[in-house]
VOVODO-485146 format. One record per residue (C-alpha): x, y, z. Coordinates in steps of 0.5 Angstrom, whole numbers, padded with zeros to 4 digits, always signed. Layout:
REM residues N
XYZ/...
REM end
This chain:
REM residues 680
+0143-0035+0019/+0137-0031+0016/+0134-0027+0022/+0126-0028+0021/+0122-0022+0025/+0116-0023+0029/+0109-0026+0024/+0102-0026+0029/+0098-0030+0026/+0091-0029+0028/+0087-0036+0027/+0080-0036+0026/+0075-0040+0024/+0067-0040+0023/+0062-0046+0025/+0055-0046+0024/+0050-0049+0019/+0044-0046+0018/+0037-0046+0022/+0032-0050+0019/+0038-0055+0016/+0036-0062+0018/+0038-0065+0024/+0043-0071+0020/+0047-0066+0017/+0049-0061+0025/+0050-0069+0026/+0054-0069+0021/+0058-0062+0021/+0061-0064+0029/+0062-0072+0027/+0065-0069+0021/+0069-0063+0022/+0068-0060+0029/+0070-0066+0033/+0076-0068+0029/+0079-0060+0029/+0078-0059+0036/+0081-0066+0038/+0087-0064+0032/+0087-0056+0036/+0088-0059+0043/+0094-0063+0042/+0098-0057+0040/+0096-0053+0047/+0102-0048+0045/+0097-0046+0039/+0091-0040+0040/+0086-0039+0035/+0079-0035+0035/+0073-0039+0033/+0066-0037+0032/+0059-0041+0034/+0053-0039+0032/+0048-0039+0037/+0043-0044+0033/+0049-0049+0032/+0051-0048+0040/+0044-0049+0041/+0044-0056+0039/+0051-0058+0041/+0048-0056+0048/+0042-0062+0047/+0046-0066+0043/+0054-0066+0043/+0056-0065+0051/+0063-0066+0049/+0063-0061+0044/+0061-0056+0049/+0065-0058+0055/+0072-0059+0050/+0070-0052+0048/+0069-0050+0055/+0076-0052+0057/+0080-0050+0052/+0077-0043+0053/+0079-0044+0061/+0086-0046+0058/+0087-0039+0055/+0088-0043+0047/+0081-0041+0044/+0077-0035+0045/+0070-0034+0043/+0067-0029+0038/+0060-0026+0038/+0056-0024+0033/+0049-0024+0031/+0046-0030+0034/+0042-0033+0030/+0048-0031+0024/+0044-0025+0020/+0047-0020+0016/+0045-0014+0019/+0042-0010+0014/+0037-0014+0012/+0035-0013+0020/+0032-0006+0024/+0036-0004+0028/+0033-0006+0034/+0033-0013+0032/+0040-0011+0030/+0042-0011+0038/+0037-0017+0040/+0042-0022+0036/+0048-0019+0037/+0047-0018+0045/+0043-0025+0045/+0050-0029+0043/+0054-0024+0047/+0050-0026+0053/+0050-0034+0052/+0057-0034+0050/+0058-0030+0057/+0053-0035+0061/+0055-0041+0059/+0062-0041+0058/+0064-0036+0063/+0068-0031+0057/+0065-0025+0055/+0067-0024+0047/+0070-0017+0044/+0070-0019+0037/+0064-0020+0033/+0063-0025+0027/+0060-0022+0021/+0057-0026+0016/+0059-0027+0009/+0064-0020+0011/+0058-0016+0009/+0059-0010+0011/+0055-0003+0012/+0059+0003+0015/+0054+0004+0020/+0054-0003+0023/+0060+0000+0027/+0055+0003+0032/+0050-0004+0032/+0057-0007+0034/+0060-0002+0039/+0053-0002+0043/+0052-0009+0043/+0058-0009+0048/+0064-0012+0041/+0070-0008+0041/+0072-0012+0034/+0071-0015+0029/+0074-0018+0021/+0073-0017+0014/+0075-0019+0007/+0082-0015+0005/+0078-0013-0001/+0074-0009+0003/+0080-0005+0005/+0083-0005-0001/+0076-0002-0004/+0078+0003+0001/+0084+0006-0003/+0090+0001+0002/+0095-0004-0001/+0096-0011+0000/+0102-0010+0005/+0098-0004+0008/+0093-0008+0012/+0098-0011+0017/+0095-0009+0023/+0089-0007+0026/+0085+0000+0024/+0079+0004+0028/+0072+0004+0024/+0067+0010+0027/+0060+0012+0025/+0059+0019+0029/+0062+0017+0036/+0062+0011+0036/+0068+0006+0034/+0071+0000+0034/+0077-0003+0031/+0077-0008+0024/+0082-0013+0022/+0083-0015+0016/+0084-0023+0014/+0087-0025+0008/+0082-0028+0003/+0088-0032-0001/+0091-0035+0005/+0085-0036+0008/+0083-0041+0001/+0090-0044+0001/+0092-0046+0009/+0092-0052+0010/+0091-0054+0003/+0098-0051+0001/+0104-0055+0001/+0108-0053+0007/+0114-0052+0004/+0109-0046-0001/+0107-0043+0005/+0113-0042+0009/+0116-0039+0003/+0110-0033+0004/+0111-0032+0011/+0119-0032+0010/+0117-0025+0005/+0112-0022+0010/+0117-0023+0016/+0122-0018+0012/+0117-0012+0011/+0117-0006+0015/+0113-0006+0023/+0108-0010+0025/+0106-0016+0021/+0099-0019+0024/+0096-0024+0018/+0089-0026+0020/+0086-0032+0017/+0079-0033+0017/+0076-0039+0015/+0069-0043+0015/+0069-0050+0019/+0066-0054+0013/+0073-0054+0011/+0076-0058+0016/+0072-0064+0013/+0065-0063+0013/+0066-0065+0004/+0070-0071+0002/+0076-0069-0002/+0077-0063+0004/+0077-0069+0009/+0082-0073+0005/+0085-0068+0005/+0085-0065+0011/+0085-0071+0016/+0088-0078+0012/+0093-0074+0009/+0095-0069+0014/+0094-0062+0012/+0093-0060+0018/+0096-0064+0023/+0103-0061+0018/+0100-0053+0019/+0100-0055+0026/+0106-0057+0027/+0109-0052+0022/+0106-0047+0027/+0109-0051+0033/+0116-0051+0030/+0117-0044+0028/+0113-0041+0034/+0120-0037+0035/+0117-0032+0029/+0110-0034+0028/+0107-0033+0034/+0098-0034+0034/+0095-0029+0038/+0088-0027+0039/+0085-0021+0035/+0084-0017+0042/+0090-0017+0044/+0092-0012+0039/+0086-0007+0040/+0089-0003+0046/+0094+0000+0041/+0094+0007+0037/+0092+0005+0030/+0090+0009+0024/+0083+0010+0022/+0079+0007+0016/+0073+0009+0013/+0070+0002+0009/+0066+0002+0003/+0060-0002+0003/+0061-0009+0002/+0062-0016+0002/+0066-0022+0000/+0069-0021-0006/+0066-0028-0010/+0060-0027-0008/+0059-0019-0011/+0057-0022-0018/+0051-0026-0015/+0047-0020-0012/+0047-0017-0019/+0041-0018-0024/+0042-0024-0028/+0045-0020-0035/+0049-0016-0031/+0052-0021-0027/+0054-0025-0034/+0057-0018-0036/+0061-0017-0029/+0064-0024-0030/+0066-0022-0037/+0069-0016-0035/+0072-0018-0029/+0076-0024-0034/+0078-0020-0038/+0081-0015-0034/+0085-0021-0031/+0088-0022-0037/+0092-0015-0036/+0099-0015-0034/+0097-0009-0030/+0090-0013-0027/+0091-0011-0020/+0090-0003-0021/+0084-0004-0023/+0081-0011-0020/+0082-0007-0013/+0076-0003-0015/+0071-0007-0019/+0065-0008-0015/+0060-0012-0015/+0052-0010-0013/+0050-0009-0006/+0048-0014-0002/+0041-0012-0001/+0040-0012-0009/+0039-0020-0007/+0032-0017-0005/+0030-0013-0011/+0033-0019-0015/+0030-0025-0012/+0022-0023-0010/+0021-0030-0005/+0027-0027-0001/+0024-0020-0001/+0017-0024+0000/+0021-0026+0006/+0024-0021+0009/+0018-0016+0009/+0014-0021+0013/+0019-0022+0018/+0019-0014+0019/+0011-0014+0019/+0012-0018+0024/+0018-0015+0027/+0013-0009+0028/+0007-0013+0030/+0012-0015+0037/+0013-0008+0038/+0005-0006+0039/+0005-0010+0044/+0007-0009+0052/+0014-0009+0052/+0012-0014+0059/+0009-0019+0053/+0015-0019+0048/+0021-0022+0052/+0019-0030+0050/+0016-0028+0043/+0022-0025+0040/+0027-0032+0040/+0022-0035+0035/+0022-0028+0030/+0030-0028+0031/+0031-0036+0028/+0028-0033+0022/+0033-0028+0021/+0039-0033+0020/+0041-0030+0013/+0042-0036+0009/+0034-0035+0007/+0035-0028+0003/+0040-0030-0002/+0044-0035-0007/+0049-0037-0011/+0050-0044-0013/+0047-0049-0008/+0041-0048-0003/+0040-0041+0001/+0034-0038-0001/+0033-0044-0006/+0033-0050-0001/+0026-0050+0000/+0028-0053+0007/+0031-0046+0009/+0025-0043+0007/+0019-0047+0010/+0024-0046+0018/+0023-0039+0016/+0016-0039+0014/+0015-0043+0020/+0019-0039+0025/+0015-0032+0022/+0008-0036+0023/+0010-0039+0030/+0011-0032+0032/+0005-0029+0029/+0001-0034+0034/+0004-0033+0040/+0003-0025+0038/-0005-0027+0037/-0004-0031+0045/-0003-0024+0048/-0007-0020+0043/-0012-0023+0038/-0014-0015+0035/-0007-0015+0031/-0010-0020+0027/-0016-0019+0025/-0021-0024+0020/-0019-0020+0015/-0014-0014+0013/-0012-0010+0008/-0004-0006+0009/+0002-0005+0004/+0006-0010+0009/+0012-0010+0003/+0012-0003+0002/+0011-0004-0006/+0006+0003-0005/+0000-0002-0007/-0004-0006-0001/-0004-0013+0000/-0010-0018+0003/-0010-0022+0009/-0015-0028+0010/-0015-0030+0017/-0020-0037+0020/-0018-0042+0026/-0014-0047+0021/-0012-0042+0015/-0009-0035+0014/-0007-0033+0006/-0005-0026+0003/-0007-0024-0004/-0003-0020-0008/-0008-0015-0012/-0001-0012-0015/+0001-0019-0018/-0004-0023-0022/-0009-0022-0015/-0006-0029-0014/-0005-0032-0008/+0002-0031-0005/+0002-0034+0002/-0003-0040+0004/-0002-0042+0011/-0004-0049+0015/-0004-0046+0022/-0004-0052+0027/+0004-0053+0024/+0006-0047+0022/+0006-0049+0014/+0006-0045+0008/+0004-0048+0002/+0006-0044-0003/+0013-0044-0001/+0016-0045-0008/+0020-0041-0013/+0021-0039-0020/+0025-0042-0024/+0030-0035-0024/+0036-0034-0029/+0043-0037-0026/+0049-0037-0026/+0055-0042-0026/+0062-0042-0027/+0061-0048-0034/+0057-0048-0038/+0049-0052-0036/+0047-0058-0038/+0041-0056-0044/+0036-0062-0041/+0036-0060-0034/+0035-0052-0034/+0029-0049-0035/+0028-0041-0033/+0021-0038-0031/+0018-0031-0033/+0013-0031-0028/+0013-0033-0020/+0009-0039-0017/+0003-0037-0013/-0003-0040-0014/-0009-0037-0018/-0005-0035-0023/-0010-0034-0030/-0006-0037-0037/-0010-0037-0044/-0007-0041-0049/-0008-0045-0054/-0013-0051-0054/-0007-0056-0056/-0003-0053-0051/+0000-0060-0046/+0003-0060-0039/+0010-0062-0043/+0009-0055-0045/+0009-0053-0038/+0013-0057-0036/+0020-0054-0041/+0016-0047-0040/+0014-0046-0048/+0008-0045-0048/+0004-0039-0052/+0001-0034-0047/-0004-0029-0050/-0007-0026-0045/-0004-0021-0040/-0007-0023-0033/-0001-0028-0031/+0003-0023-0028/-0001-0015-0028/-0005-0012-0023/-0012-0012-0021/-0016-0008-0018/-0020-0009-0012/-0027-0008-0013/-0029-0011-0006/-0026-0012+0001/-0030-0014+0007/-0035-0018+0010/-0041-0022+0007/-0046-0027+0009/-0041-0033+0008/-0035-0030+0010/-0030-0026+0009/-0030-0024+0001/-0024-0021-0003/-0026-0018-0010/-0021-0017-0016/-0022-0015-0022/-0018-0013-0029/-0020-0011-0035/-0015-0014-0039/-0013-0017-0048/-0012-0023-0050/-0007-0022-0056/-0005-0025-0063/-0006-0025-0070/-0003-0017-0069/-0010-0016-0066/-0012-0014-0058/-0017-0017-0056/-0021-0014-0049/-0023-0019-0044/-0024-0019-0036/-0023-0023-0031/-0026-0023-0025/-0025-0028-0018/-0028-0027-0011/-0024-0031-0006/-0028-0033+0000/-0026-0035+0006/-0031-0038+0011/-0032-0039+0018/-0031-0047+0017/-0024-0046+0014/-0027-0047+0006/-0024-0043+0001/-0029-0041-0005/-0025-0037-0011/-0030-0036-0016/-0028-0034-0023/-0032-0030-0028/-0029-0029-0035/-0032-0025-0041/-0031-0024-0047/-0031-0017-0048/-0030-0016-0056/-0034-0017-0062/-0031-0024-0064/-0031-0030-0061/-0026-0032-0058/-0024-0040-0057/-0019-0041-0052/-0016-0045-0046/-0016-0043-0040/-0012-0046-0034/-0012-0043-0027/-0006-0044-0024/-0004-0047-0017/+0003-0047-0015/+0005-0051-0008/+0010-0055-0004/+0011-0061+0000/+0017-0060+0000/+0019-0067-0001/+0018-0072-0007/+0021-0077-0003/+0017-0078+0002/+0012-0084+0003/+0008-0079+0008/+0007-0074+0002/+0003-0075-0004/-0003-0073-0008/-0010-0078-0008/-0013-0077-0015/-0019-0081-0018/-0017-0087-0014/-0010-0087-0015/-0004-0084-0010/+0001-0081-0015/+0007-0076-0012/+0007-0070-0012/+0014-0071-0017/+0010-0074-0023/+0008-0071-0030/+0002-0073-0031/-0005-0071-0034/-0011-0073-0031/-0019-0073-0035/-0025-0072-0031/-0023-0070-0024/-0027-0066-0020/-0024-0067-0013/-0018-0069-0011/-0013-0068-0004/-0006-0067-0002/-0004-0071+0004/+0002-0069+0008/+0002-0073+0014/+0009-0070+0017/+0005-0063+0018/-0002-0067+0020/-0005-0064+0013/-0010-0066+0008/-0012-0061+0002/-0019-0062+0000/-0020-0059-0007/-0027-0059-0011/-0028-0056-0018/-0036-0054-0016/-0036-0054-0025/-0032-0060-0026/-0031-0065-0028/-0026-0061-0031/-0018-0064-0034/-0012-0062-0030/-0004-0063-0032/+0001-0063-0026/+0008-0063-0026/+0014-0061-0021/+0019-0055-0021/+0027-0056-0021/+0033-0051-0021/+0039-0053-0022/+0044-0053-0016/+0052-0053-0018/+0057-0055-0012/+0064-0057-0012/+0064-0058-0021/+0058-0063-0020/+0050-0060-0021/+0045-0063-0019/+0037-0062-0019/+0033-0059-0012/+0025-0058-0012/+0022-0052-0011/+0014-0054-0012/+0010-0056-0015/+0003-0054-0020/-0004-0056-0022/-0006-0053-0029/-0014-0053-0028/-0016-0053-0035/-0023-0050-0038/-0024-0049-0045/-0028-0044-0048/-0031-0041-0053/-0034-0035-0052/-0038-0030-0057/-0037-0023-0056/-0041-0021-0049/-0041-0028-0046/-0039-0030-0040/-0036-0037-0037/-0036-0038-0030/-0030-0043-0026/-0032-0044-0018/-0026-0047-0014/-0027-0050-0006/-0021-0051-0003/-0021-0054+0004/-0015-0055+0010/-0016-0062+0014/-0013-0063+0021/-0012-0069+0021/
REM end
């Protein structure tokens, strides 16, 4: 008989779904996944696992699955689970100051300890992202360790059969201890045949000194998808690796990852980092295509593994630099980060929690489905930064002034925020002078929460009719001159000729201050159209008013600058979302019709016209002072790809204001817009 030696295997699972999802799919993931692994887990007593809950995910399990949270309590008190940490809200720390940093982390640490009596010593991370001074985030929050990808480790320089143990992780003096989990195992268990996978623990058995192999998985592989649950649960994967476990427990023995870190292990020094599929997706597009192609070819290789070991996709903050909504983001959630710190550190204790929600890193980044392109996500994260920003105001109204200039991105160019009782705005001279950022106040609702169409990815190839990319971002008040026989189909598949250079470039602030009305806002660019291989000189003006009644007034003043006349479209675009082109509640009232906020169509004549909300008690008042004027409306899809199937996920939509003109040289044209918030 073969004599096996001792495997440890260290089973780790990760639970959570991020804030803003809605409530029917938490109800789904527990009736789907959490529940029914439990339930599997706990008819094995002799078994020990890890498992990690987000905060956000106990939260609702604490309000609406008492039987989730009292099973996890007991098992934990029976000594077959233990608990990890980690940030509370699941962020990825480098998109966090550091002092947020240790809010989240000591938030979970602090409520696992509470509510069920365990004090954790390791800390989840997500997406195994991964900055070497992360060891002090960690070793000051109270973790002793935590898990990453082995191909962080074998960025480091270390074989496969290397990471077999634990190895301690320092930055200056501080240090903890890091397991590395089987990226290949954690794909394939429970999914492989039993028979496969016991061939590969009979190998592992036969090396030399202690053999840990960890295994770290997401809980929506215990049956939150259809085809892992038939799997998983109708044919029995898992109660087979269970019982496997159950039945080889003289040489594989499932321990916890803490029970390893009192030893003398070596040290490491991991590069910068995340999980490995993911690499390609923080690189601009072009670059992301070539990494792919790189990388294929190089597996085609007979000494592949020499070189695959090494090759690095980009940082992860590179998302930020790729994806300006998620940059958007992220920077307005530092500002006002920032803001909380004014104040009395008496007055920030029950503001913070709302700010931390924000920072759930699902919002900052993409790959094939959903993160910053469900609109959802997004308008939690708005929602949470806007509700903080009004607890701040509570406590201290001179943070937020009517009207306030400041570089808040840190592009080296200032932005302009327009603040009233029921609206607050950012303008962005750098970008068009458009609207970035356009606020319902009383249900902390951004209704310019949309997205360009960005260039992706996919593993096959596209369907043609459903991908259509953007070369410009969805703000509104964005200027466009075009032929006059331009059509919303042109807008729509993004085929339309641009000749002006306004859309996209800067203008320059001539004003900013208080007037009479309001507050004003003045912007200007001296600018060209261009065609027939000639530039034409053009300047486009608009002053944007925000008055105390919560009255937006833009008033455009364009002149033709050059010595021919020139005859053209101009269309003001406005990009906004509602979130939803199915809801009953949410529509748009147009020359007497109810039309959705998902249709195509053209309208003649329009002078006024309202977009109605009723989920977020919210009627948009518009009002062409010129008009009537035409306008074309049309939606904004990206494509989604999941589990070989794609799919379509609204981001917003856009009016096109049209204003034909024929201009002689020095003439001008005026365009007066009123935009109005109803509370209703």
């Amino acid at each position: 008989m073969v004599h096996l030696k001792q495997v440890n295997v260290l089973w780790v699972v990760h639970f959570h779904q991020p804030v803003g999802v809605f409530p029917e799919t938490y109800k789904k993931f527990t009736q789907k996944a959490t529940l029914p692994f439990l339930f599997s887990v706990k008819n094995h007593p002799q078994i020990k696992l890890s498992l990690h809950f987000s905060g956000n995910y106990l939260l609702y399990l604490q309000k609406e699955s008492k039987e989730v949270v009292d099973l996890l309590r007991k098992m934990v008190e029976q000594g077959q689970i233990e608990l990890l940490g980690g940030g509370f809200y699941e962020p990825i720390l480098c998109f966090l100051s550091h002092d947020d940093s240790l809010l989240q982390l000591k938030k979970l640490h602090r409520f696992l300890s509470d509510n069920f009596g365990f004090s954790p010593k390791g800390a989840w991370l997500a997406e195994s992202v991964w900055e070497p001074y992360f060891v002090e985030l960690l070793a000051q929050s109270g973790y002793q360790y935590t898990l990453l990808e082995d191909s962080l480790f074998e960025n480091a320089g270390l074989a496969p059969a290397e990471i077999r143990h634990p190895f301690l992780a320092q930055f200056n003096r501080h240090s903890i201890y890091v397991f590395g989990y089987h990226s290949l195992f954690s794909k394939e268990i429970p999914f492989k045949e039993i028979k496969d996978i016991h061939s590969s623990f009979v190998q592992i058995s036969h090396r030399e000194g202690t053999q840990l192999v960890c295994i770290a998985q997401s809980g929506e592989l215990y049956g939150f998808w259809p085809d892992t649950r038939e799997q998983v649960y109708h044919r029995h994967r898992l109660e087979d690796w269970l019982r496997y476990l159950d039945e080889n427990s003289s040489w594989i023995q499932t321990r916890f990852p803490s029970e390893f870190i009192d030893g003398y292990w070596p040290i490491v020094s991991l590069p910068s980092g995340g999980r490995k599929d993911l690499q390609p997706f923080c690189l601009p597009h072009r670059a992301a295509l070539d990494f792919v192609s790189a990388q294929n070819d190089l597996k085609l290789r007979f000494d592949a593994d020499r070189f695959l070991k090494y090759f690095k996709g980009g940082n992860w903050l590179a998302f930020l630099s790729k994806y300006p909504e998620a940059n958007y983001i992220h920077k307005r959630m530092l500002q006002v980060s920032e803001k909380i710190r004014s104040l009395p550190g008496n007055l920030r204790e029950d503001i913070y929690d709302s700010l931390l929600a924000s920072q759930g890193h699902t919002v900052y980044w993409h790959a094939y489905k959903d993160g910053l392109f469900g609109n959802y996500i997004r308008d939690s994260a708005f929602y949470h930064i806007l509700s903080t920003e009004k607890k701040i105001m509570e406590k201290s109204a001179q943070l937020f002034p009517p009207i306030e200039q400041e570089d808040f991105d840190a592009d080296k160019h200032p932005e302009v925020f327009l603040r009233s009782p029921l609206c607050s705005l950012c303008i962005k001279p750098l970008y068009g002078g458009s609207i970035t950022e356009w606020n319902f106040l009383p249900t902390a609702y951004n209704l310019t929460n949309t997205l360009r169409r960005h260039p992706s990815y996919f593993p096959e190839p596209i369907p043609p009719e459903m991908y259509v990319e953007d070369w410009h971002q969805r703000t509104a008040f964005l200027d466009h001159f075009v032929p006059l026989s331009t059509s919303p189909y042109d807008f729509v598949g993004g085929s339309f000729v641009e000749y002006g250079d306004f859309v996209n470039q800067p203008y320059e602030i001539i004003h900013v201050g208080e007037i009479e009305k309001g507050h004003s806002v003045v912007l200007e660019r001296k600018g060209g159209l261009y065609f027939t291989n000639n530039r034409f000189s053009f300047t486009t003006r608009k002053e944007y008013l925000l008055t105390p009644g919560d009255e937006l007034h833009v008033h455009y003043t364009i002149t033709n600058e050059d010595n021919i006349p020139i005859e053209l479209l101009f269309c003001c675009e406005i990009n906004y979302s509602i979130l939803s082109v199915d809801s009953s509640d949410r529509y748009i009232l147009i020359n007497g019709k109810k039309l959705n906020p998902g249709m195509i169509f053209e309208e003649q004549k329009v002078r006024e016209w309202t977009i109605v909300d009723k989920t977020r008690q919210l009627e948009w008042e518009w009002y062409i002072a010129d008009g009537p004027l035409d306008i074309y409306h049309f939606p904004l899809y990206t494509v989604s790809y999941e589990r070989g199937l794609f799919g379509k996920d609204y981001q917003g939509s856009t009016f096109e204001i049209l204003k034909p003109f024929h201009l002689y040289p020095k003439e001008r044209m005026e365009l007066k817009i009123i935009s109005k918030f109803v509370n209703s």
